[in-house]
C-alpha positions as CSV (number, residue, x, y, z in Angstrom):
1,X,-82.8,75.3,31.7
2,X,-85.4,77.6,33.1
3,X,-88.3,78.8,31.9
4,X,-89.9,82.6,33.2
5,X,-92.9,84.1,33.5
6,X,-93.7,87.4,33.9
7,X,-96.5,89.1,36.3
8,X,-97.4,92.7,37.0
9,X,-97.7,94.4,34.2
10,X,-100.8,97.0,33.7
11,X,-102.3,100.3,32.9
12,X,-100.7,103.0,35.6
13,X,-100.8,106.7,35.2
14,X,-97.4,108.8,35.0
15,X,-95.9,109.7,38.0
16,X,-97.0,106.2,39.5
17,X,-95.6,102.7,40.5
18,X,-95.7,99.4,39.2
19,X,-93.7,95.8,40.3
20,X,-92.9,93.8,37.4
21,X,-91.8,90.2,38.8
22,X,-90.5,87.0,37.0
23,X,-91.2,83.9,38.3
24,X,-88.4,81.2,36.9
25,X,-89.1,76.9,36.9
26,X,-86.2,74.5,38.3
27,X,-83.7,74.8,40.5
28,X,-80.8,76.3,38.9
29,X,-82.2,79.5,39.3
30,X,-79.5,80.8,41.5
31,X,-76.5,80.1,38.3
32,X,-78.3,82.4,36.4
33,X,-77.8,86.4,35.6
34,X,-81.6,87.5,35.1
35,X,-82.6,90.9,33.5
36,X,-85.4,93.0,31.7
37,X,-86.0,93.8,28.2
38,X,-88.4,96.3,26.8
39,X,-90.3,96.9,23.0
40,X,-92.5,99.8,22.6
41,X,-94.5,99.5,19.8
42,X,-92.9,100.1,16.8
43,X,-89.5,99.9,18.2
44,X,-86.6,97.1,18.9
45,X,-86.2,95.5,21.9
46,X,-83.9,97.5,24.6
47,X,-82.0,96.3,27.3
48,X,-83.7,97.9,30.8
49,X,-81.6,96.3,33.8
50,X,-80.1,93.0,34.9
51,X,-79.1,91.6,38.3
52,X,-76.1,89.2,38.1
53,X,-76.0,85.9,40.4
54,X,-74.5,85.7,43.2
55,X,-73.3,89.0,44.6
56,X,-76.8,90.8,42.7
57,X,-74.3,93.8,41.0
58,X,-77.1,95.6,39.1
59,X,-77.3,97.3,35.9
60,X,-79.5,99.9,34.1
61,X,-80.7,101.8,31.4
62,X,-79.4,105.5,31.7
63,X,-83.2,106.6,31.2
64,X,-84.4,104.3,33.9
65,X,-81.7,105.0,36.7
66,X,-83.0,106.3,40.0
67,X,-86.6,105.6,38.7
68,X,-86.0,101.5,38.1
69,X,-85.0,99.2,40.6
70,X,-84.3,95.3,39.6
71,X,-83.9,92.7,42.6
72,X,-84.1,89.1,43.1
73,X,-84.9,86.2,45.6
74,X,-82.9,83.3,45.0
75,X,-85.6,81.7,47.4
76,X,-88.5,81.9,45.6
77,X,-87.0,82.1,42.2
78,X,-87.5,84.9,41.5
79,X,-87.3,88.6,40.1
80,X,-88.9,91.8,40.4
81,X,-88.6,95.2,38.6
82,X,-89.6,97.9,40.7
83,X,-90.4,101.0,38.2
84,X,-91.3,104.1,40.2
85,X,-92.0,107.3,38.5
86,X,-93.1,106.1,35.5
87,X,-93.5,108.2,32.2
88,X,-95.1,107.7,28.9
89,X,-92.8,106.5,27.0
90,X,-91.8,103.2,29.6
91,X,-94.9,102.0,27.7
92,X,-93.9,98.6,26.3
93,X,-93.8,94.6,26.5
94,X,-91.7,93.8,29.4
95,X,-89.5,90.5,29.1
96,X,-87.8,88.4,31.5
97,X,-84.3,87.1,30.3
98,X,-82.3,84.7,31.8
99,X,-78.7,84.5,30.9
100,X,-75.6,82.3,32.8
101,X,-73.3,85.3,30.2
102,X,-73.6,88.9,31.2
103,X,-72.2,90.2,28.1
104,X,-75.0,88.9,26.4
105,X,-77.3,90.4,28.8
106,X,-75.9,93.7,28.3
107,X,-74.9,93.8,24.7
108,X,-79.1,93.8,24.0
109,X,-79.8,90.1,24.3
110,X,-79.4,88.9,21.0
111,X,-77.7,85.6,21.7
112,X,-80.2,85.1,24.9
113,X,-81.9,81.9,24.5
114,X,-84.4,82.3,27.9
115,X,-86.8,84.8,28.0
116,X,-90.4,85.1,29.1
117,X,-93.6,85.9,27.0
118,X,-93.6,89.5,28.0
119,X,-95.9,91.6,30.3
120,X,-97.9,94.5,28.8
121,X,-96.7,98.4,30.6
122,X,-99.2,101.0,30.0
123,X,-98.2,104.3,31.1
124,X,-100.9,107.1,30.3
125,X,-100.1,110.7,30.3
């Protein structure tokens, strides 16, 4: 099992760009599907965008397409979110989630069992 931590996260004004990345332990890296959750305070966690293994088919968020872009590096174990054109409310605790299921990556990762500590995102107006 792998365990993830998160880098990157900070205080950026709208408009601007921020790369989240997720660093992952062991070398199974490569069987998982990896993705990124969100909680703004006061609200549940949300599903943001996920990379599945092996051919890297991506998913998003409707609010974060064009704006978002998730990619990995089997190499270096690791993955990034690339968030361009941020806005106010992407303000939240970023998690890393590693899944070897899809579904549960994109059915809001309540049966995800790998997930990293969270990065803080603080988008100011």
């Amino acid at each position: 099992q792998v365990q993830l931590v998160e880098a990157g996260g900070g205080l950026v004004q709208a408009g601007g760009s921020l790369r989240l990345s997720c660093a992952a332990s062991g070398r199974t890296f490569s069987e998982y599907h990896m993705g990124w959750f969100r909680q703004a305070p006061g609200k549940e966690r949300e599903f943001v965008s996920a990379i599945t293994r092996a051919d890297g088919t991506t998913h998003y968020k409707d609010s974060v397409k064009g704006r978002f872009t998730i990619s990995r590096d089997d190499a270096k174990n690791t993955v990034y979110l690339q968030m361009n054109s941020r806005k106010p409310e992407d303000t939240a605790v970023y998690y890393c989630a590693a899944t070897r299921l899809m579904l549960t990556m994109l059915s809001g990762g309540l049966l995800i069992n790998i997930w990293g500590k969270g990065t803080l995102v603080t988008v100011s107006s």
